[in-house]
C-alpha positions as CSV (number, residue, x, y, z in Angstrom):
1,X,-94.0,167.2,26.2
2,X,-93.1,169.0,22.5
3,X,-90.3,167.1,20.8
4,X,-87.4,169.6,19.5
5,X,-83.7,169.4,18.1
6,X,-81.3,171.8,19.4
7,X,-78.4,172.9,16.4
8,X,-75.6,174.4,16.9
9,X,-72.0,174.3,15.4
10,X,-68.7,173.6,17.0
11,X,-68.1,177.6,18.2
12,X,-70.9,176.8,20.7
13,X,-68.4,174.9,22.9
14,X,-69.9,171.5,23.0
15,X,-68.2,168.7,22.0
16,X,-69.1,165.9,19.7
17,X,-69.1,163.2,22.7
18,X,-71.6,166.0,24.2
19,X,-73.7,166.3,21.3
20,X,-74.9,162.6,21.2
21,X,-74.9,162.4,25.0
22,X,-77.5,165.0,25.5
23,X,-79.2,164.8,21.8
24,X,-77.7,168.2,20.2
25,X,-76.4,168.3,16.5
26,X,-73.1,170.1,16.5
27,X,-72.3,171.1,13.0
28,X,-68.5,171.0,12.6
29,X,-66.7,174.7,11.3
30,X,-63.6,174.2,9.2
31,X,-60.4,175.4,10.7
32,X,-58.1,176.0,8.3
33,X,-54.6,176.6,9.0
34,X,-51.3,175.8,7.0
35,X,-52.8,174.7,3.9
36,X,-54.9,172.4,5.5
37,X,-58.3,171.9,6.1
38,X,-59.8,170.6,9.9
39,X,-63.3,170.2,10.7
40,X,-63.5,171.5,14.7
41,X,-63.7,168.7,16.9
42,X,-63.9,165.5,13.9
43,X,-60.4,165.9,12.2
44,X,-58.5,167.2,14.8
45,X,-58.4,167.3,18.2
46,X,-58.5,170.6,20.1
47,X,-55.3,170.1,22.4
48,X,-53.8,169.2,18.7
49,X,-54.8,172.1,17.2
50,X,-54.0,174.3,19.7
51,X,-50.1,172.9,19.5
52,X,-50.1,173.3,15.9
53,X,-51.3,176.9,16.7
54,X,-49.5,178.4,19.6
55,X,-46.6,176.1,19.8
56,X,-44.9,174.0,22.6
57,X,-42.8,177.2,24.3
58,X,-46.0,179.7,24.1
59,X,-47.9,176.6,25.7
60,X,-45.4,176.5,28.3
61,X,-44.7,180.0,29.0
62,X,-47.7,182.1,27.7
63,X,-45.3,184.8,26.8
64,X,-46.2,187.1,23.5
65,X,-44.5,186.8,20.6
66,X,-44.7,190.0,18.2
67,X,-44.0,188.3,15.3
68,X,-47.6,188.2,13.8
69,X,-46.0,189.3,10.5
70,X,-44.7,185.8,10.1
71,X,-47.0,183.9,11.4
72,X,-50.2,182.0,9.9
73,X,-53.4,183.6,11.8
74,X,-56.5,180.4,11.0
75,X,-59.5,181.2,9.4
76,X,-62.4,179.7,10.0
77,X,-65.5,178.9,7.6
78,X,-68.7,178.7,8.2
79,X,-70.9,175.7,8.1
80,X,-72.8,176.2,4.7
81,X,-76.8,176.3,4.4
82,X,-77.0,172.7,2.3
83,X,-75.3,171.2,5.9
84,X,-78.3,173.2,8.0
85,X,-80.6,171.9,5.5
86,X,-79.9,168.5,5.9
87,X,-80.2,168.9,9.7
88,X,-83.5,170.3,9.7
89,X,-84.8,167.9,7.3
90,X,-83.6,165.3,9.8
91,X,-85.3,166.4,12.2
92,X,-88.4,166.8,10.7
93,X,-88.8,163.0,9.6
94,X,-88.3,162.3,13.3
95,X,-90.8,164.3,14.2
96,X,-88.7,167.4,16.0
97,X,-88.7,170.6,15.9
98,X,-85.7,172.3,14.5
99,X,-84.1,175.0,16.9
100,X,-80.7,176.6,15.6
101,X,-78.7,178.6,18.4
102,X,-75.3,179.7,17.3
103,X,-72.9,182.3,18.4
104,X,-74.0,185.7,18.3
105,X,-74.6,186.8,14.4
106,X,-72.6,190.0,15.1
107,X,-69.7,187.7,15.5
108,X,-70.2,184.4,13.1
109,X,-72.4,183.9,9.5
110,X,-73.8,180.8,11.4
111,X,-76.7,182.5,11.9
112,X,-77.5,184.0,8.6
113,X,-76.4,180.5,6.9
114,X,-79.3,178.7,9.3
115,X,-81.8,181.8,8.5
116,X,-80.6,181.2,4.4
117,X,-81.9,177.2,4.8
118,X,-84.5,177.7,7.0
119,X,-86.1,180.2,3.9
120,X,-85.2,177.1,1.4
121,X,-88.1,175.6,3.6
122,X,-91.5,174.4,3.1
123,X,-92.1,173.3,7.0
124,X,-92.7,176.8,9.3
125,X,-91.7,175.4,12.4
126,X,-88.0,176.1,12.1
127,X,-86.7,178.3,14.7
128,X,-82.8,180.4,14.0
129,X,-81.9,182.2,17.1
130,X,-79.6,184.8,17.6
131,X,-78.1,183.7,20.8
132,X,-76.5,187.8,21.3
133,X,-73.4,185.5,23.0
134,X,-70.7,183.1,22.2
135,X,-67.9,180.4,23.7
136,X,-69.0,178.6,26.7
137,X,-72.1,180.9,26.7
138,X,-74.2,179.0,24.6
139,X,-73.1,176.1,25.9
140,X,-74.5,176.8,29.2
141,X,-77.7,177.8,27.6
142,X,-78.3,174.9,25.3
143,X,-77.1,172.1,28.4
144,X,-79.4,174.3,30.8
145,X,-82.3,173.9,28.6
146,X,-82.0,170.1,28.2
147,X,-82.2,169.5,32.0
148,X,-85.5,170.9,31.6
149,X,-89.0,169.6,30.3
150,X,-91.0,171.9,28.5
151,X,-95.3,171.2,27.6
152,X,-95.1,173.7,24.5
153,X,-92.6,175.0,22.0
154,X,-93.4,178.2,23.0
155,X,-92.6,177.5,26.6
156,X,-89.1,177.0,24.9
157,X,-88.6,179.8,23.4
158,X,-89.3,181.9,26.4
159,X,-86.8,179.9,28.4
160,X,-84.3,180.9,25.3
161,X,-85.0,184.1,25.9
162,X,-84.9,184.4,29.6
163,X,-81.7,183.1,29.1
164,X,-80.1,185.4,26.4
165,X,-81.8,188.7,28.5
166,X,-79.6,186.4,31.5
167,X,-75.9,185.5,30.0
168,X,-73.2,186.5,31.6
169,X,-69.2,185.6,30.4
170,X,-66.1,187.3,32.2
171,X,-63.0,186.3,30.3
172,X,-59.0,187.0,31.0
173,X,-57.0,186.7,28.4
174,X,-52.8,186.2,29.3
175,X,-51.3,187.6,26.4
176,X,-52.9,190.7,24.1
177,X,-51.2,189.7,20.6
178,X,-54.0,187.1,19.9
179,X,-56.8,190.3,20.0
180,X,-54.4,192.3,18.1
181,X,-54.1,189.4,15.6
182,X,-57.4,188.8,15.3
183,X,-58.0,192.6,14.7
184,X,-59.6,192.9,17.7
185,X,-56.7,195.6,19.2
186,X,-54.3,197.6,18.1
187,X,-50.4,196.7,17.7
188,X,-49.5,199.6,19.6
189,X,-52.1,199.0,22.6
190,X,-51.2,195.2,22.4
191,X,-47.6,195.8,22.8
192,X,-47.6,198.4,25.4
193,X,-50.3,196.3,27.4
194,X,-47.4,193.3,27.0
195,X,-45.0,195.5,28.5
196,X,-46.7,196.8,31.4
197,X,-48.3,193.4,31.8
198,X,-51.7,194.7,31.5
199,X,-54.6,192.1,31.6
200,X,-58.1,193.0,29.9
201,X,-61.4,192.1,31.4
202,X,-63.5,191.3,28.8
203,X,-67.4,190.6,28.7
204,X,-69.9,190.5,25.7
205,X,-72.3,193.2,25.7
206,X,-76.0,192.9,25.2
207,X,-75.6,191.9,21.4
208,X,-73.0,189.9,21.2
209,X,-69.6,191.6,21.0
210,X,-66.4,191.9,22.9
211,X,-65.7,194.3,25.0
212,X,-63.0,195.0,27.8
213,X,-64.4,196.6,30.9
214,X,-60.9,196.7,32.5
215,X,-57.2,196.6,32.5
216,X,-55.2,195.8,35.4
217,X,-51.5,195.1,35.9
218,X,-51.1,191.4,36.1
219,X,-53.7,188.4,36.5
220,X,-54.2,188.1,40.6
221,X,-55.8,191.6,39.9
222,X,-57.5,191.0,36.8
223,X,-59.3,188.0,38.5
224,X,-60.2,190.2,41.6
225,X,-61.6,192.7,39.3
226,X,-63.6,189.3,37.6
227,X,-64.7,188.7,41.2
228,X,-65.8,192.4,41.7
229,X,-67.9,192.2,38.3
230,X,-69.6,189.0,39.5
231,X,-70.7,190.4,42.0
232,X,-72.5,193.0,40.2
233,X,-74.0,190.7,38.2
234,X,-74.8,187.4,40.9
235,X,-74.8,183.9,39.3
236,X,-78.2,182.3,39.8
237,X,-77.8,179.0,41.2
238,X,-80.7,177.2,39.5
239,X,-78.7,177.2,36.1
240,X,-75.3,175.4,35.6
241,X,-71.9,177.7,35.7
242,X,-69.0,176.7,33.1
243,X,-65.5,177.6,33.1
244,X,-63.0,177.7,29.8
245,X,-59.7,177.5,28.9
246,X,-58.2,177.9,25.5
247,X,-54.7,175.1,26.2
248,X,-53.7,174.7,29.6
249,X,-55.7,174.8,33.2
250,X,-53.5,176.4,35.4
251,X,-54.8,180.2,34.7
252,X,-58.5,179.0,35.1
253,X,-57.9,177.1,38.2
254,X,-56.5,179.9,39.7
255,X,-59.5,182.1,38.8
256,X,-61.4,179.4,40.4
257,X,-59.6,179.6,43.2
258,X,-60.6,183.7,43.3
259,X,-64.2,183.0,42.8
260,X,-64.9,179.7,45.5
261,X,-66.9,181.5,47.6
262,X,-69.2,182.6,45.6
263,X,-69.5,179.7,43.3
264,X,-72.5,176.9,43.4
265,X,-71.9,173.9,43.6
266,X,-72.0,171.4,40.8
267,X,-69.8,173.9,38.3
268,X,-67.9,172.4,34.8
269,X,-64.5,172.9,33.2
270,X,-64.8,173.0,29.4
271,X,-61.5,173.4,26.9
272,X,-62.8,176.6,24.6
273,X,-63.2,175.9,20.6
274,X,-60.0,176.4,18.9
275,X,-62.4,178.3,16.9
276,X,-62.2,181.3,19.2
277,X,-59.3,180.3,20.9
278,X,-57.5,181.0,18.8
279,X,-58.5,185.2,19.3
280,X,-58.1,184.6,22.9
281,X,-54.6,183.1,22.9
282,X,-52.8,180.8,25.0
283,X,-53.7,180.8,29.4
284,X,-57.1,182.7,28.4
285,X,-59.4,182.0,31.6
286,X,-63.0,182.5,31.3
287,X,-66.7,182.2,33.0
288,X,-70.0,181.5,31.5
289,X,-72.8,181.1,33.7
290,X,-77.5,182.7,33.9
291,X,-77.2,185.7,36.1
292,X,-80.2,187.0,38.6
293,X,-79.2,190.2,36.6
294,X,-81.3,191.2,33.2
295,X,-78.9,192.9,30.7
296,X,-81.7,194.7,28.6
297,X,-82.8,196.3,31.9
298,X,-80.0,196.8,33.9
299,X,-77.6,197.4,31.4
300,X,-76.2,200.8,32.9
């Protein structure tokens, strides 16, 4: 069986506890936020940072606030090359074979970082992957290869790919200000959506980036329409199917609730990185899971 070393960093949704349970290295991003500094998932936890970030009565209440003027939006930077150089190095005395899959590179310098050290290198066989996906996403992919044995590394990269081509992620955000504060909407479409309590369906396209496919009044249709869209796009049972929340469960639960008869069984609940979180905003329910569906080909 080849010998490899999955790398990823903390965007990809999989904690530190996960990382030496299964054998992945999670490079850390640093949140900061306040004048401070946090490496993701080591100095802080995420329910901490997500209190520092959204605040005991948004937690509660999920309601917007449209002060974004006066409040601190976190930045996050990227885990430098030297860190990515370490990592493959480390895996090379052990005899692996170094395979970075971050977030999509449309949405994170991850990528280009792991493809700046893997060009420091002497050794070839270092692989940087552009997953096309993010949150829970590669998550799923990189806990779905591990179940697996593969003869050749080629073997997995074709599974890699299979599963990129395969991705699917539904997500529901509660409140619109966290897209408009993350740039990612207007103020005027953020506001008015508020008002009229209009919920976004949002998937990531075929490379990598957000994009709402929908807008419904209120979240019992907004995970109906989830339901409707999953059904376009069936979940193949043979790979695993993860659910995120950004801080509380009670929106994803109910999703859950929407989707049980079409769900396999065996399915996880994973709190999303306050890394994109933090875009998504407080009650944000989402759904990562392979679908029977190819996005390259049936993309239309």
């Amino acid at each position: 069986m080849v010998k490899y070393k999955i790398i990823t960093d903390s965007s990809s949704g999989i904690t530190q506890e996960e990382a030496k349970k299964y054998g992945v290295k999670v490079l850390p991003l640093t949140l900061q936020f306040k004048n401070k500094d946090y490496l993701d998932g080591i100095d802080i936890s995420t329910d901490a940072f997500y209190d520092l970030l959204f605040g005991s009565s948004e937690k509660k209440s999920g309601l917007p606030f449209f002060n974004s003027e006066k409040k601190e939006f976190p930045k996050t930077s990227q885990v430098p090359p030297m860190e990515f150089t370490k990592a493959f190095e480390e895996c090379i005395e052990n005899g692996e074979i170094p395979i970075v899959l971050p977030i999509a590179a449309v949405l994170s310098g991850t990528y280009q970082a792991a493809c700046i050290a893997r060009d420091m290198m002497e050794e070839e066989e270092i692989y940087v992957i552009d997953s096309k996906t993010a949150l829970g996403c590669v998550r799923v992919m990189i806990l779905s290869l591990l179940a697996k044995e593969f003869e050749t590394i080629q073997d997995v990269l074709n599974e890699i790919e299979y599963m990129i081509n395969h991705i699917m992620f539904f997500s529901v955000p509660d409140t619109l200000e966290y897209l408009y504060r993350g740039g990612r909407l207007s103020k005027t479409s953020a506001v008015l959506g508020n008002l009229l309590q209009l919920k976004p369906v949002i998937m990531l396209n075929s490379v990598g980036k957000l994009e709402p496919i929908a807008k419904v009044r209120g979240l019992k249709h907004a995970f109906m329409k989830t339901k409707d869209f999953i059904n376009e796009w069936p979940i193949d049972s043979n790979y695993m199917v993860d659910f995120g929340y950004s801080n509380h469960v009670e929106n994803v639960t109910e999703l859950k609730n929407y989707l049980k008869d079409i769900l396999p069984e065996g399915y996880t609940t994973t709190q999303i990185s306050p890394v994109v979180g933090a875009h998504v905003g407080p009650g944000a329910s989402a759904i990562f899971y392979i679908s029977t569906r190819d996005k390259t080909k049936d993309s239309e």
